[in-house]
C-alpha positions, -999 to +999 in steps of 0.1 A: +074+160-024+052+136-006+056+101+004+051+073-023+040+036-023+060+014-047+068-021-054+100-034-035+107-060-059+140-063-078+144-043-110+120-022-103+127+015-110+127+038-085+112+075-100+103+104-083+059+118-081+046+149-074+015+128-054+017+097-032+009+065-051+006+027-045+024+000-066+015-040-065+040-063-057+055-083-085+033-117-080+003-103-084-025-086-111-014-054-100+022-063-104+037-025-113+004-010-113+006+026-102-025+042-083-019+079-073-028+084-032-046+117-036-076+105-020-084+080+005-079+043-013-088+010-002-067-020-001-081-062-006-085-092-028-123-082-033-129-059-063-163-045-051-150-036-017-115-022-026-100-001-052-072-011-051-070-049-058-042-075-049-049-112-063-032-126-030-051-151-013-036-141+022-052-108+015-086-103+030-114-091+009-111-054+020-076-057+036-069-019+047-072+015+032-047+049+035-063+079+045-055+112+032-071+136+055-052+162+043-017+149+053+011+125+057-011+093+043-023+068+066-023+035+068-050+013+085-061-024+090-094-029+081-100-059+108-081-082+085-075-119+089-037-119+084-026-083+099-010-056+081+027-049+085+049-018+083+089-026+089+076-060+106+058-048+132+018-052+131+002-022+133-038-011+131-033+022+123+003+039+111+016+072+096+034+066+066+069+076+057+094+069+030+109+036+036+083+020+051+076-016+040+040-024+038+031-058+042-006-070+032-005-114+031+021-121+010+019-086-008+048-062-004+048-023-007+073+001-005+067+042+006+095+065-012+096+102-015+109+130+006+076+136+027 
């Protein structure tokens, strides 16, 4: 199976996907919102410019997007005020793996699956 994006909040269930998807963080609109990473997918606060929207006001308007390319997804910054995080570090451009911890402002999101 490939890698996942989830929620890290508490209670959240953890459940495995065939396909790599993106979950909101608990504050937000998109608060256990699942969105399947088959494609590329753009992260931000701005609904014309991403497609995948997080009501966070630390998040810039397009914030970053995963790229597919074909393999392991992707993550990069899309020239954002506030940085984007994986494990703490900030990071323009990262492989993602399960266990990552995606940070986008005050957004948090979590990659599971067994790559």
């Amino acid at each position: 199976m490939e890698p996942h994006v989830r929620d890290g909040g508490p209670g959240e269930r953890h459940k495995e996907e065939e396909e790599p998807q993106a979950t909101g963080d608990e504050g937000g609109d998109q608060a256990g919102a699942a969105v399947m990473l088959e494609h590329d997918l753009t992260i931000g606060r701005d609904a014309r410019r991403a497609a995948f929207v997080l009501a966070d006001p630390a998040v810039s308007g397009l914030h970053a997007r995963i790229e597919r390319n074909g393999g392991l997804p992707v993550l990069v910054d899309a020239g954002s005020t506030n940085g984007t995080y994986v494990n703490d570090e900030r990071v323009t451009r990262r492989v993602l793996r399960p266990g990552d911890r995606v940070t986008l402002g005050d957004s948090q999101l979590v990659v599971t699956g067994d790559g």
